[in-house]
Structures are given as structure tokens and as C-alpha cells.
N, C-alpha and C positions, 0 to 999 in steps of 0.2 A: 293309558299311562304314557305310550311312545307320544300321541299327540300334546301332553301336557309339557313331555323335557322339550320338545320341541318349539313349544312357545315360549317357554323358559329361555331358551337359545338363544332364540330371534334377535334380539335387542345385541346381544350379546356378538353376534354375526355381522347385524348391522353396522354397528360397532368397528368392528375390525376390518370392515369394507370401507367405512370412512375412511379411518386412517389410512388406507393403501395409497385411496382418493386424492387424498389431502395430501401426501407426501408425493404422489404424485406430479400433482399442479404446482408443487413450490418448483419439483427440479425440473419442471417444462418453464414456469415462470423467473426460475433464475439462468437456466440457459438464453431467453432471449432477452430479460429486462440486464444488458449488461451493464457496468456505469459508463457514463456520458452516452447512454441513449435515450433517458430524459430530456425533459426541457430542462433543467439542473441537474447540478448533484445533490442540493436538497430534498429533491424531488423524487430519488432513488428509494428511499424505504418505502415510498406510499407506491412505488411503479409494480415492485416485489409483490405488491399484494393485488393485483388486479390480474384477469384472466388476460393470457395471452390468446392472440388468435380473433378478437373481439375487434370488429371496426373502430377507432378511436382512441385504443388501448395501448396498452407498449408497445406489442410486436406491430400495431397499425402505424402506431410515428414514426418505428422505426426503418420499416422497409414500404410505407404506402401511402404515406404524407407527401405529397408535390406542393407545397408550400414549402414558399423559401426558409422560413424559419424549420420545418420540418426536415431540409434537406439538410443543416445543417446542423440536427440533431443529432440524423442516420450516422453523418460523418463519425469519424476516428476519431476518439476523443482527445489525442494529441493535438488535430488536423484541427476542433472546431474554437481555439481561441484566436486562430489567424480569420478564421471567417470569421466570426463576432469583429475582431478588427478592423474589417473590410466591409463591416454593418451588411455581410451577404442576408443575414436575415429578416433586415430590413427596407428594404430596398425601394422605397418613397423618396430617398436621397437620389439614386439612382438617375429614376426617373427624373425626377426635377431637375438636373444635369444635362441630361439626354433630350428630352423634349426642344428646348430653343433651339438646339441641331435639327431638329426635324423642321420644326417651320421654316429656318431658312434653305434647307435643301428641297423643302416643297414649295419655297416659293420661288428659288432658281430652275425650277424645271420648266422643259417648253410647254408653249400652251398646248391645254388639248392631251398634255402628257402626264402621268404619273409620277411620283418623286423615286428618284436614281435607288433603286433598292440595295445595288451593293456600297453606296453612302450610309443609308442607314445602318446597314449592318455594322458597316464599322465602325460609324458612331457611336454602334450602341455597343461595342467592345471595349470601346476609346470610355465611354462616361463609365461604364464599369469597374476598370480599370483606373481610371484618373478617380474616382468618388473614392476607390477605396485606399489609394493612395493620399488621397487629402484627409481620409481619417484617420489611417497614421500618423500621419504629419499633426495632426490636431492631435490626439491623443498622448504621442511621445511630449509635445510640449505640452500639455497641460496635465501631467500627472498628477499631480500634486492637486489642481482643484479639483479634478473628477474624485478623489478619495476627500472630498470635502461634501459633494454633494449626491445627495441620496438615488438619484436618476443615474446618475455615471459613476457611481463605486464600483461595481458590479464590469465595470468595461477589462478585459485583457491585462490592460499594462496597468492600471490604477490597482485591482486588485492583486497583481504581481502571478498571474498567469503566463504573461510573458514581460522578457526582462526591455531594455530600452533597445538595448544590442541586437536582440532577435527580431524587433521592431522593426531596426534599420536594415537589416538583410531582407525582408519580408518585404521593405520599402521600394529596395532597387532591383526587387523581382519585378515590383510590380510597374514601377518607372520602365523598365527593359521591354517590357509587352508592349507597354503604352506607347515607347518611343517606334516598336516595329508596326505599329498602326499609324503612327503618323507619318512616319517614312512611304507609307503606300502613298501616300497622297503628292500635289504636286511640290515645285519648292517655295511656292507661294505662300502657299497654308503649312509646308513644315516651318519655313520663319514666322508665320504668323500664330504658330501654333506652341512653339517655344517660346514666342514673349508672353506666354501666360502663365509660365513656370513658378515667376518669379512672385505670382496674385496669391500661387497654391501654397509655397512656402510662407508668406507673411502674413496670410489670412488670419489663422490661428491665434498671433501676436497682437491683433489691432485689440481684440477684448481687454487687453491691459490697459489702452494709453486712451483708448475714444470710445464715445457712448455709441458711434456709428459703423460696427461690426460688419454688420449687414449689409450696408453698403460695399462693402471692400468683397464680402459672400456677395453679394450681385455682380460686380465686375468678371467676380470669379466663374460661377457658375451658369454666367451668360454669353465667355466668350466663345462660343459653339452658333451663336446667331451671327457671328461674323465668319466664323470657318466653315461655316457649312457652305455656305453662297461660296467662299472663295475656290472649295475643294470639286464645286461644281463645274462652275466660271471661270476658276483661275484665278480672277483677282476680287478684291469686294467691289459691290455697287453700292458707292458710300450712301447716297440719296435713299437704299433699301436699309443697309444692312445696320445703320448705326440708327435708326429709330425705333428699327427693330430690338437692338440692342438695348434702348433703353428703357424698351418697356419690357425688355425680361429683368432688369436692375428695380425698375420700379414693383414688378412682380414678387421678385425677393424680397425687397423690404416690407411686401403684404407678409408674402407665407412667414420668413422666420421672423417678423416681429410676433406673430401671433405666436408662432412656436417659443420664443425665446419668454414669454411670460409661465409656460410652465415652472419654469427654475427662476421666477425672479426675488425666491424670498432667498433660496440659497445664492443668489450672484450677490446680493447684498450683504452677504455674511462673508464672503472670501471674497470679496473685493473685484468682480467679474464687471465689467459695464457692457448696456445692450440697448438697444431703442428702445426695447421693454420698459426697463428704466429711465430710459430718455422720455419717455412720453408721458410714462402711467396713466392718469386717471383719461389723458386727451387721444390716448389710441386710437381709438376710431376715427378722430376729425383726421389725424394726420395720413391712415392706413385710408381714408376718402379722396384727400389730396393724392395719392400714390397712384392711385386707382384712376384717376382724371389723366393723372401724364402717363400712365401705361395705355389706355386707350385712347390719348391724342398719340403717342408713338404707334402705336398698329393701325393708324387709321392712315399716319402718313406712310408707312410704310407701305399699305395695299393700296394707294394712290399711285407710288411710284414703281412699285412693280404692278399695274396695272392689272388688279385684282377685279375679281365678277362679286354678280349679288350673292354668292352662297358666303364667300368671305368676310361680308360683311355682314351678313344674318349671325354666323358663328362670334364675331368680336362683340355684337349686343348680347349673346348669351354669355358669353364672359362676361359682360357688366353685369348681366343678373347673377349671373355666380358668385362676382366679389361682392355685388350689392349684400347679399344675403349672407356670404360670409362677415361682412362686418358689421350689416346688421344684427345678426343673433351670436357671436360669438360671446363666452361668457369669458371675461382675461381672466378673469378668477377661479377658474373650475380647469385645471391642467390637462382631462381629461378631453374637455368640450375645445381647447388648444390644439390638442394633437388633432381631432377629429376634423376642426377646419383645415388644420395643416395638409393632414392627408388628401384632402379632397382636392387638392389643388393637382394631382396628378388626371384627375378628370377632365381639370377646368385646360389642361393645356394639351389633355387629348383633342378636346373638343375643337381647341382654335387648329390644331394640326388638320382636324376632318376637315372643315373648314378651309384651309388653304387649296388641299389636295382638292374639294368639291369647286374651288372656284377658280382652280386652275382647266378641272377640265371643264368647267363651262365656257372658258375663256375660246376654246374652239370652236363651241356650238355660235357663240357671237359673233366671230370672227365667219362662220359660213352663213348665216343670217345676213349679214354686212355686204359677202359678195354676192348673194342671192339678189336683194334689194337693188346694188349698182347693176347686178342683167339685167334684168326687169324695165329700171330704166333708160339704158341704152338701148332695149330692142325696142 
């Protein structure tokens, strides 16, 4: 008899052990799934329902994600529309910024030596800082079309997360860093470094009136292969630094024309112009030409700053790089766009290794050299 009410029970127990369960894990799961600790705030109902504590899971994005987009989850969801602002969670702009500073601070260094590491550092403060500053500046002016097209609705100021005003406070925070970084340097590279001021505010603008954006974004985003050599040296070594220059100009008009055909059905519907458009179906002949005068610029550059064979082994892997990026890229697949995009942060690690590897061989030849003049003087 006792064993039968007790089977009866069972289900009955179990039952009411679930629910303890179950009521349980909402209130563990809603103390840490707070909102803005999604990747959205759409995101939030389906965050609620998953276990917290689970590598991958809410409470993992939000306190054990080290990916930049993950950190800028974790943040205060006040805090994380000024970082989306500052595309902190994206940061392939970044880099693409920061890179042609390295090469030319690697290829100002003496032979035999390593590139100046507190240069880098602050360079890479400086393109942080300035990148996220230029996409404010982009974003305050182009309200109006990012609420037009489907990739940039979603941005701070477009979808009215923050207003223009808080924009421009956020702006001269960040203009104030940038300027205390360039102030470290000599007064060479600070004037030389404020006539680019003027690239960063109009850049934005040039999409209205010319099909050649990207060009005016290479001027911009290249002037680091001049300041690096000067913040090194002191002054430029025009014979280095302006061919260097150009094939980071030439370089840009690869990556963002490739980038700029994701959006080129909506630049066409809001009236946006872009090389995208400029070329259409002939991209590749043109992004081939691009490709020819970026590596006749590196080749004379490492001529004239008197570069070794690892140098130049590294600039033919960059030609297989873009080869192959403009070989297989698909303009029509937005997806298969970004992807080459992105890879161009490899392709200008690669030439930095590169420098740095043919700079220090440049000592090893250089002790070869007086090895051979002993030999034949004794």
C-alpha cells in the first residue's frame, strides 16, 4: 500500500522539483542576461532563455569574450553607442590606418635594427583615436543616408541613439587625445601632422560631388607613411616616403573599392557616388592597374631606402595577395566583399614583416661586405 501512494507521488514530486529548477535558472538567468549585454537589444529575449555560466552563452559574452566586438558588449549600455561610433568593434578600419605607419617607421629605422617601438605604440593610439574620430565626422554628416541604407541604419546617430550634439562632444574628446599624441612628437610631424586635419573633415563630403571617394580615403588614410619616417628622422625622405605614400593611395582604392560594392545598389538609390559605381562591370581591369602602381611605389621605395632580399620577397607576396584578391573576388556577393576587405589587414602585416625582416638583414650584408674588403686587403 505505502509503496503504491508512493509511486503515485513520484511524478507528482518530480514535478514540483522542476519548477523550483526552472524558476531557479530564470532568476540566475536574468541577473546576468542584463539588457545591452547582448549583441542587441533584439537579442535580449532569446539571451533570457539560455543557460548562463555556459562557455558562448550570455554570462560568456558578457564578462569572457576578448573580442573587440565582445568588449564592447560587456560595456555599459549607456557607454556602448559611443563605441559602435568609434566602430571599436570593428576594428579592420583601425588597422588599415595604422599599418602604413608601421612601414614607414620600419623602414626609417637603422640597419641591423628593429622599428622604434615607442613609435608604434603611439601610432597605434594616434590611428585609434583619429579612425574613430573620422567616423564621427562621417557619420554626423551622413545621417540622413545611413537611415537610407540597410548596412548603416542600425549606426548610433542614424538610428537616433545618440543625437548630433553628443556626436560633436564625443568628437573633441576624441580630437583632444589625438592632439596629446601628436604633440609627443617632433614640430616636424606636429605641422606635418595637422595638415591632414583638413583630408579628415572633407573626406566624408567628396561622396556627394565625385565618383573618386576613395581616393580623397587614400590620401587620408595614408598620411601615416609620411609621418612615420618624419616622427623618426625628423623630416621626410621625400625619394622614400612619397612612393611609399602612394602605393598606400593605390592600396586604398583596392580595399575600399572592393568594400564600397557592397552598398552599391543602395548608393544608387540615395544618390551616393563611389568607384564601385565608377567602374562596375570593369573592376578588376581597373583594381589590376592599381595594383601595378602600388607595387611599382614599394619597389621604389625599397630601392631608395636601400632595402635587403626578405623585402622584397615580402612585396611579391603582396602581389600574390592582391592577385588573388582580384582574381576571385565576387563584386556581387557583399559578403565575399567584406571578406577580401578584411584580408587586407594580413596582406599589410605581411609587407610590415617584411620591412622589419630586411632591415635586419641589411646588417648581416653590411658585415659580409667588410668581411670580403679584410680578406682582400690582408
Amino acid at each position: 500500500m505505502m509503496s503504491s501512494r508512493l509511486l503515485t507521488l513520484r511524478p507528482q514530486i518530480c514535478s514540483a522539483r522542476f519548477a523550483v529548477l526552472t524558476r531557479r535558472h530564470e532568476n540566475i538567468t536574468a541577473a546576468f542576461c542584463r539588457p545591452g549585454s547582448c549583441f542587441n537589444t533584439s537579442d535580449e529575449h532569446k539571451c533570457r532563455s539560455r543557460t548562463p555560466l555556459v562557455a558562448g552563452h550570455c554570462y560568456g559574452r558578457r564578462f569572457f569574450s576578448l573580442t573587440p566586438a565582445g568588449i564592447v558588449n560587456a560595456a555599459p549600455a549607456s557607454v556602448q553607442p559611443y563605441l559602435r561610433l568609434m566602430r571599436l568593434d570593428k576594428p579592420i578600419g583601425t588597422w588599415l590606418l595604422y599599418l602604413p605607419c608601421t612601414w614607414s617607421i620600419g623602414l626609417a629605422a637603422d640597419p641591423g635594427c628593429l622599428p622604434d617601438l615607442r613609435m608604434l605604440t603611439l601610432f597605434g593610439v594616434g590611428a585609434l583615436l583619429m579612425r574613430g574620430a573620422g567616423c564621427t565626422i562621417n557619420d554626423m554628416w551622413d545621417k540622413d543616408f545611413d537611415k537610407k541604407v540597410s548596412r548603416t541604419a542600425t549606426r548610433p546617430i542614424a538610428s537616433g541613439d545618440i543625437t548630433r550634439f553628443q556626436a560633436l562632444v564625443f568628437l573633441g574628446g576624441q580630437l583632444s587625445l589625438a592632439l596629446g599624441v601628436l604633440l609627443s612628437l617632433n614640430y616636424y610631424s606636429i605641422a606635418l601632422g595637422a595638415a591632414s586635419l583638413s583630408l579628415v573633415v572633407t573626406y566624408p563630403l567628396m561622396k556627394r560631388i565625385t565618383y573618386w571617394p576613395q581616393f580623397i580615403l587614400g590620401l587620408t588614410f595614408n598620411w601615416g607613411a609620411l609621418l612615420g619616417w618624419s616622427a623618426v628622422k625628423g623630416s621626410c625622405d621625400w625619394s622614400v616616403c612619397l612612393p611609399l605614400y602612394v602605393s598606400g593611395v593605390m592600396w586604398t582604392l583596392i580595399y575600399d573599392t572592393i568594400y564600397a560594392h557592397q552598398d552599391k545598389d543602395d548608393d544608387l538609390k540615395v544618390g551616393v557616388k563611389s568607384t564601385a559605381l565608377r567602374f562596375q562591370e570593369n573592376t578588376k581591369l581597373w583594381l589590376s592597374g592599381f595594383t601595378g602602381a602600388m607595387l611599382s611605389g614599394l619597389l621604389l621605395a625599397g630601392v631608395n631606402a636601400d632595402q635587403t632580399a626578405p623585402y622584397y620577397c615580402a612585396v611579391s607576396a603582396v602581389a600574390l595577395h592582391l592577385a588573388h584578391q582580384i582574381y576571385s573576388v565576387d563584386i556581387n556577393r557583399p559578403e565575399d566583399c567584406w571578406k577580401k576587405f578584411a584580408s587586407n589587414r594580413n596582406l599589410g602585416l605581411l609587407l610590415f614583416l617584411g620591412i622589419v625582416a630586411g632591415n635586419l638583414w641589411k646588417k648581416r650584408s653590411d658585415e659580409q661586405y667588410e668581411t670580403q674588403l679584410n680578406s682582400i686587403s690582408h
